[in-house]
DSSP file (Angstrom, degrees, kcal/mol; ACC not computed):
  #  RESIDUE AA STRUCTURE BP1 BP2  ACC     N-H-->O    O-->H-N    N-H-->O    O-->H-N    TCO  KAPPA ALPHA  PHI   PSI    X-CA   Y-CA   Z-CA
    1    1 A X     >        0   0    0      0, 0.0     4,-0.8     0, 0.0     5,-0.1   0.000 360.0 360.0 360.0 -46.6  -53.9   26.8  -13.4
    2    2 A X  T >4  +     0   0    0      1,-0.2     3,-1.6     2,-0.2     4,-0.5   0.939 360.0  37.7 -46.1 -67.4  -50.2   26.4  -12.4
    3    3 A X  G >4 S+     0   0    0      1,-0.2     3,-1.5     2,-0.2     4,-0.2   0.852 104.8  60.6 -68.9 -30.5  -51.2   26.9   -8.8
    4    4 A X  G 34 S+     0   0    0      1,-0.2    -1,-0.2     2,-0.2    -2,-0.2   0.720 113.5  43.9 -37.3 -29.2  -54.3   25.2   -8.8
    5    5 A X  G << S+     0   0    0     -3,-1.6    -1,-0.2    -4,-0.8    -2,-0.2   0.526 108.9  51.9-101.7 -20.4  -52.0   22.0   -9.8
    6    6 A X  S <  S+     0   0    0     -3,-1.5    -1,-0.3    -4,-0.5    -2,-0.2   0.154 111.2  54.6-121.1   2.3  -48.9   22.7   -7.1
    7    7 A X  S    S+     0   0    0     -4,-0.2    -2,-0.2     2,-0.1    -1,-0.1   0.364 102.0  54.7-124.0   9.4  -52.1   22.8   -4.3
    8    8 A X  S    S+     0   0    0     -3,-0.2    -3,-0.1    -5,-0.1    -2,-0.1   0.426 109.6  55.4-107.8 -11.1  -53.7   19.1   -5.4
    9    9 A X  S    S+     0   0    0      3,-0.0     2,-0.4     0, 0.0    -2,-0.1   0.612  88.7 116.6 -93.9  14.2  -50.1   17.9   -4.6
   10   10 A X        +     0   0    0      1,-0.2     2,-0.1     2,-0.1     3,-0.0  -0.948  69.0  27.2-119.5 134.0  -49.8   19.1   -1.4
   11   11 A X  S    S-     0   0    0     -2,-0.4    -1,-0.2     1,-0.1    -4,-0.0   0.663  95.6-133.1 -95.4 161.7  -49.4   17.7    1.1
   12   12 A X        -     0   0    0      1,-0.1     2,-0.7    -2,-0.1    -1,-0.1   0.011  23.7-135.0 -71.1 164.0  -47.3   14.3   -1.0
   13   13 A X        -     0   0    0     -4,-0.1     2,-0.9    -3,-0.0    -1,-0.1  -0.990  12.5-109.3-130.5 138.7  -48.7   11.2    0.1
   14   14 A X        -     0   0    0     -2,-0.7    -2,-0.0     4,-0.1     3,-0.0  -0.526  39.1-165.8 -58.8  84.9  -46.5    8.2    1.0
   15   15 A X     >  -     0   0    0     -2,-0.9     4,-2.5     1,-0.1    -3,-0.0  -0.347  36.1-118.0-102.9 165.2  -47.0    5.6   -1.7
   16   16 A X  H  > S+     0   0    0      2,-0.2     4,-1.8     3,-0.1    -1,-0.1   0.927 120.6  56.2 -72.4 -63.1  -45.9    2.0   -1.3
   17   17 A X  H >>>S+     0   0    0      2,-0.2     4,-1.8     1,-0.2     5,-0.6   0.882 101.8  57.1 -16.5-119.1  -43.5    2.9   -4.5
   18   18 A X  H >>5S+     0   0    0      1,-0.2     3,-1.4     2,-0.2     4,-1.3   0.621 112.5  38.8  22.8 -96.3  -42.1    5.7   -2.4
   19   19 A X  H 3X5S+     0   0    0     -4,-2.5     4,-2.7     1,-0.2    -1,-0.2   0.764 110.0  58.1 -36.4 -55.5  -41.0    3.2    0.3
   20   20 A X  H <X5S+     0   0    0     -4,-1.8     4,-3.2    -3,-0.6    -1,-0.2   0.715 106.9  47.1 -10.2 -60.6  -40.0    0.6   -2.0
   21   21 A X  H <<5S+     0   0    0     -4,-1.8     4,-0.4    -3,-1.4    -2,-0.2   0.589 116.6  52.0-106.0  -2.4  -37.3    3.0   -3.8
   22   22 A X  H >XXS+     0   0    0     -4,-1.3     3,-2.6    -5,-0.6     4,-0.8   0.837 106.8  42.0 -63.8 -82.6  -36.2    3.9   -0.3
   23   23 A X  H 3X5S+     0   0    0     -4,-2.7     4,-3.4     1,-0.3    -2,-0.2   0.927 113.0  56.6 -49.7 -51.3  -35.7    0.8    1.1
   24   24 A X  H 3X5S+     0   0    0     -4,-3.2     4,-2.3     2,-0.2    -1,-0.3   0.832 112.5  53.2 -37.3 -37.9  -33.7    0.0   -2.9
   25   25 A X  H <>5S+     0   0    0     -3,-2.6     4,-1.2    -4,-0.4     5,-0.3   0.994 108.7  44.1 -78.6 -87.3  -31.6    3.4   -1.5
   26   26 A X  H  X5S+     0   0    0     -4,-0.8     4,-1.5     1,-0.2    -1,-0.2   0.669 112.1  47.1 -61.4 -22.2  -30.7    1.9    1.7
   27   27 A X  H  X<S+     0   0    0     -4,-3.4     4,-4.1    -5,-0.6    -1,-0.2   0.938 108.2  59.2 -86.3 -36.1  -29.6   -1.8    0.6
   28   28 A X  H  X S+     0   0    0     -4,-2.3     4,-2.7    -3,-0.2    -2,-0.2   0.941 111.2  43.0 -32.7 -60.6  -27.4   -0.3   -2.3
   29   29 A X  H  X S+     0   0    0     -4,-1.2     4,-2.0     1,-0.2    -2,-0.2   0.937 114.3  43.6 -48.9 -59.6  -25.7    1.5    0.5
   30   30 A X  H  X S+     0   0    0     -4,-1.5     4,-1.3    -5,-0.3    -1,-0.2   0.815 115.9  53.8 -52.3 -30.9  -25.5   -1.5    3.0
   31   31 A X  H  X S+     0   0    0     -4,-4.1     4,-2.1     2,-0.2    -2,-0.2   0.986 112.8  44.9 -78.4 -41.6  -24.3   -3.6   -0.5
   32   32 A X  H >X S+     0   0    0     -4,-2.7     4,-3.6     1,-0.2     3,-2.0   0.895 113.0  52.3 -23.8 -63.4  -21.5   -0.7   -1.0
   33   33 A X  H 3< S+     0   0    0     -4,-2.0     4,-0.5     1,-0.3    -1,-0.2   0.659 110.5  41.1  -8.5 -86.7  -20.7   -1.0    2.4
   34   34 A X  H 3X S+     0   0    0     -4,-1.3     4,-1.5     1,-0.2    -1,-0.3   0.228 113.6  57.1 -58.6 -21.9  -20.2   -4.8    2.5
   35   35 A X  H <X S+     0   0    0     -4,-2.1     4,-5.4    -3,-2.0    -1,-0.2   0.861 109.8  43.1 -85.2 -49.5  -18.2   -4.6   -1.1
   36   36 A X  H  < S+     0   0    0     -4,-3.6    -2,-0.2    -5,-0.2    -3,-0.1   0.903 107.7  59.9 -73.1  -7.6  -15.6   -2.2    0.2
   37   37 A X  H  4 S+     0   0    0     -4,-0.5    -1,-0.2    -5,-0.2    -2,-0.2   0.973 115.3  35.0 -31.0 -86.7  -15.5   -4.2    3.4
   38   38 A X  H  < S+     0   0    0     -4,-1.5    -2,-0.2     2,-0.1    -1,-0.2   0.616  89.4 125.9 -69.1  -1.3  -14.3   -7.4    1.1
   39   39 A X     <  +     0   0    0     -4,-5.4    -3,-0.0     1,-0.1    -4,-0.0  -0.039  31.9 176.5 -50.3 156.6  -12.3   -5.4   -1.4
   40   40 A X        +     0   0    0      1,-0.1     4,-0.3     2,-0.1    -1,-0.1  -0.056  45.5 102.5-151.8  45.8   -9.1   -6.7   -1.7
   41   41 A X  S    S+     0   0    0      2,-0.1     4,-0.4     1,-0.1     3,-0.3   0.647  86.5  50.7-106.7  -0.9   -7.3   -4.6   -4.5
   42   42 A X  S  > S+     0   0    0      1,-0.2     4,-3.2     2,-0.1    -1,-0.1   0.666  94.7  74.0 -75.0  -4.3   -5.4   -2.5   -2.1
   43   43 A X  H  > S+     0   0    0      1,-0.2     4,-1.9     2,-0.2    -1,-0.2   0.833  88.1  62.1 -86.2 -17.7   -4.2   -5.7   -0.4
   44   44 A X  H  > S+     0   0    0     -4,-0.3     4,-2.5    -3,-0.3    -1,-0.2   0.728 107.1  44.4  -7.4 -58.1   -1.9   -6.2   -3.5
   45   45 A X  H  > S+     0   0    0     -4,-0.4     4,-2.9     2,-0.2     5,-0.2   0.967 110.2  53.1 -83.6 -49.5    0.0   -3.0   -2.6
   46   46 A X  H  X S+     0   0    0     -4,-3.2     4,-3.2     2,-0.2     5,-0.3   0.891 107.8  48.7 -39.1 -60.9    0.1   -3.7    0.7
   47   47 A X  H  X S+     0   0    0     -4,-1.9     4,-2.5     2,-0.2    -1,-0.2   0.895 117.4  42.8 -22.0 -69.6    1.8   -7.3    0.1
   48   48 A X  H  X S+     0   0    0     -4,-2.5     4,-1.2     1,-0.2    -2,-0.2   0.873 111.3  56.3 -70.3 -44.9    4.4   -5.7   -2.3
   49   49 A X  H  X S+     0   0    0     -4,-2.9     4,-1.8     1,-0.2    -1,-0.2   0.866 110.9  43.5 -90.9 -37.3    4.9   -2.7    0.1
   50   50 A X  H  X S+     0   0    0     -4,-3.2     4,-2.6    -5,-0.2     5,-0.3   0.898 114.2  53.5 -68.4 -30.0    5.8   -5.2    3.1
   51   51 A X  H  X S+     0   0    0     -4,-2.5     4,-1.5    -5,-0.3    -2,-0.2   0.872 103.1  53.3 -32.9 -49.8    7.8   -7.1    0.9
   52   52 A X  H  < S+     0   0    0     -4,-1.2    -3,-0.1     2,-0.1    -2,-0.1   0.913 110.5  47.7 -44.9 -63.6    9.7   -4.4   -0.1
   53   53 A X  H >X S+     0   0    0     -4,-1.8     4,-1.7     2,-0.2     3,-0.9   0.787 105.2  53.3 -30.1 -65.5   10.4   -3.5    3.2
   54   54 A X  H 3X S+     0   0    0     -4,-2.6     4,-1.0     1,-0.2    -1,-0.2   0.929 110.9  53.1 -47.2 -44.2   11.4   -6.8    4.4
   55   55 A X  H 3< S+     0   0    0     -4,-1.5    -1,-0.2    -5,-0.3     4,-0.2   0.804 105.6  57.0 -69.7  -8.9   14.1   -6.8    1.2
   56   56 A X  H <4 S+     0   0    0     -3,-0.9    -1,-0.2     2,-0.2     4,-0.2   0.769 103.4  48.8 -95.5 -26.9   15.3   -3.7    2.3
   57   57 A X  H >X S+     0   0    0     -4,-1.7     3,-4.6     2,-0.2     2,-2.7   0.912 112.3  46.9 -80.8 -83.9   16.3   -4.8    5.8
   58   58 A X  T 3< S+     0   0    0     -4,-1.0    -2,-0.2     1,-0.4    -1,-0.2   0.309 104.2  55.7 -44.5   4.9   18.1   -7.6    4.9
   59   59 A X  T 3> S+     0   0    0     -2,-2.7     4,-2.0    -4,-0.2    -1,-0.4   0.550 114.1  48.0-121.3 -31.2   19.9   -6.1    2.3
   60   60 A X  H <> S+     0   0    0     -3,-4.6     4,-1.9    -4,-0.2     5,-0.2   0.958 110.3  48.8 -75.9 -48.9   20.9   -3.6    5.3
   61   61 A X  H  X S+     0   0    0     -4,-0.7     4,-1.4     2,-0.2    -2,-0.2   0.715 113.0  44.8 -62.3  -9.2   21.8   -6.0    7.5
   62   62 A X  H  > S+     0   0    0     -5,-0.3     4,-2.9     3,-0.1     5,-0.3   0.919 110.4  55.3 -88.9 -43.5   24.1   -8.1    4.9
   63   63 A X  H  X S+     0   0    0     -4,-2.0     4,-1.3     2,-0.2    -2,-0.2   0.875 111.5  49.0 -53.9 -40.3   25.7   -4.7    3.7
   64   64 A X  H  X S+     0   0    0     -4,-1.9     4,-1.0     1,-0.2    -1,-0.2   0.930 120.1  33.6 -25.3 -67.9   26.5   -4.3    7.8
   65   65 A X  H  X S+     0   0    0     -4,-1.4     4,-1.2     1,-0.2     3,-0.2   0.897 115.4  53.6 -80.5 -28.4   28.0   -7.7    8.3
   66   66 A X  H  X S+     0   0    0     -4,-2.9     4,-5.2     1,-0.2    -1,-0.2   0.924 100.9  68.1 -66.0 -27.1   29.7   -7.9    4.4
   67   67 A X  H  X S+     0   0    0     -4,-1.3     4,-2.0     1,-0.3    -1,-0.2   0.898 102.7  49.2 -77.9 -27.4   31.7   -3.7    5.6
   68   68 A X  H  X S+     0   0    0     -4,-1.0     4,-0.8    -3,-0.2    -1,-0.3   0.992 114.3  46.7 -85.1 -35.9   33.9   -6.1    8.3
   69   69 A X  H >X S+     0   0    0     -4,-1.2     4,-1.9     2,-0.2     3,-1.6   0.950 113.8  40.6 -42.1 -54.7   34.5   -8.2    5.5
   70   70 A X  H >X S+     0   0    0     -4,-5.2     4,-2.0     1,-0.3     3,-1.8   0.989 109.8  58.8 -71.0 -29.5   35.5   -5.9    2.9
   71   71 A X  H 3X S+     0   0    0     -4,-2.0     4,-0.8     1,-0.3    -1,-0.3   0.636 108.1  47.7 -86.1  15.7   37.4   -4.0    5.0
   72   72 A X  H <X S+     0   0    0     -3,-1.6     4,-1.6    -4,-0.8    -1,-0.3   0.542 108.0  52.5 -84.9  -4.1   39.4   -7.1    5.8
   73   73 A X  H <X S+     0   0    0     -4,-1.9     4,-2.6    -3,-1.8     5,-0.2   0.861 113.1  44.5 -86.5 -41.0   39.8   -8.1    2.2
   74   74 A X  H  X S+     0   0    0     -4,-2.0     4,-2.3    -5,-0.3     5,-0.3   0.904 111.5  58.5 -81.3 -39.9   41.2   -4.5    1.5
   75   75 A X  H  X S+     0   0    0     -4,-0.8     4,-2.2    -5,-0.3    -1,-0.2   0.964 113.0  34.6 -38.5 -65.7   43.3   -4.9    4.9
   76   76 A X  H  X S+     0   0    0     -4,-1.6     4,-4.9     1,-0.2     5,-0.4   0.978 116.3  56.2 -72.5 -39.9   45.3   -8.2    3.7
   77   77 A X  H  X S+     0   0    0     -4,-2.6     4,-2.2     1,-0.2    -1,-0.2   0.848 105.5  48.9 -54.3 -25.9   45.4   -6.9    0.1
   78   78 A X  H  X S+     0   0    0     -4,-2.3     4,-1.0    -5,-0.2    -1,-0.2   0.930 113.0  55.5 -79.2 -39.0   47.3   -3.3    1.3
   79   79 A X  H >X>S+     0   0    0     -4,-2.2     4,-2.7    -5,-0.3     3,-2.1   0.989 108.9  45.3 -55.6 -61.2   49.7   -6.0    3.2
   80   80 A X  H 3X5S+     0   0    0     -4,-4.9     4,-2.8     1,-0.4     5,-0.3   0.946 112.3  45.1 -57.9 -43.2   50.3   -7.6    0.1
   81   81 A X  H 3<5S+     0   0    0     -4,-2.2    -1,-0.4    -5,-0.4     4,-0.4   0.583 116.0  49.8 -73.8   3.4   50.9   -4.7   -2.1
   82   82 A X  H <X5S+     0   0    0     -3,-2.1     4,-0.6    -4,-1.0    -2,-0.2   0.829 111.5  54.8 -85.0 -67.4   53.3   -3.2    0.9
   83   83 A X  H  X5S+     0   0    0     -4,-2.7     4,-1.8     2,-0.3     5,-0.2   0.857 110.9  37.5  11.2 -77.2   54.8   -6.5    0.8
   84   84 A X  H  X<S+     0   0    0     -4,-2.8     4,-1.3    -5,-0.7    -1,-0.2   0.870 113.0  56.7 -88.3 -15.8   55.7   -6.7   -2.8
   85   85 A X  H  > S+     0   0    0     -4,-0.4     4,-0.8    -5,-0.3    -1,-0.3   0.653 108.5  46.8 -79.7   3.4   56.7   -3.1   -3.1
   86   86 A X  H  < S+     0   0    0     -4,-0.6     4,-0.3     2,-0.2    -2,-0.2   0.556 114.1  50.0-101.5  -9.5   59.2   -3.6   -0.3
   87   87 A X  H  < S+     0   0    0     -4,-1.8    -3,-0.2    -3,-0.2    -2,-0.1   0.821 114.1  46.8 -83.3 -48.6   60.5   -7.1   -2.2
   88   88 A X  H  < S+     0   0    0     -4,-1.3    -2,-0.2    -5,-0.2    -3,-0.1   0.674 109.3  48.2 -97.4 -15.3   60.8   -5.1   -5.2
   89   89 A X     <        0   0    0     -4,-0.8    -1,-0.2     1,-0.1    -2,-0.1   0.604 360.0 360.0 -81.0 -12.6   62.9   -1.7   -3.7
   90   90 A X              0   0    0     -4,-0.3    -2,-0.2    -5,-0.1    -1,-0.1   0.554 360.0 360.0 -98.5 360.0   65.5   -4.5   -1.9
């Protein structure tokens, strides 16, 4: 019986159904597609991660220009203490 039953299905016939839940297969895929196209929750990280960036060169380029400063604040300040210990040994 088994075989009698696997030889009235052979060979499958193409039913309109059949076609149908094909064509259903292939626009799900074309809708994936077209959603991760427009996703936009990675664009989040992206934003923050040039952001980041950006804060992280200016914050190198002020530390740059601020090191000739401090080392002129530390410059006049050894003057001053040189200064006032030599005031205070005469």
């Amino acid at each position: 019986m088994g075989g009698s039953a696997a030889r009235r299905n052979w060979p499958v016939r193409v039913t309109s159904a059949m076609c149908r839940t094909a064509g259903k297969e292939n626009q799900m895929q074309n809708w994936q597609g077209r959603r991760l196209l427009k996703d936009e929750e990675g664009q989040d990280l992206v934003e923050y991660t040039l952001l980041l960036a950006f804060v992280c060169l200016a914050s190198a380029a002020l530390f740059i220009n601020a090191g000739g400063s401090m080392s002129t604040i530390w410059t006049v300040a050894n003057n001053y203490a040189s200064n006032a210990a030599s005031v205070a040994a005469s």
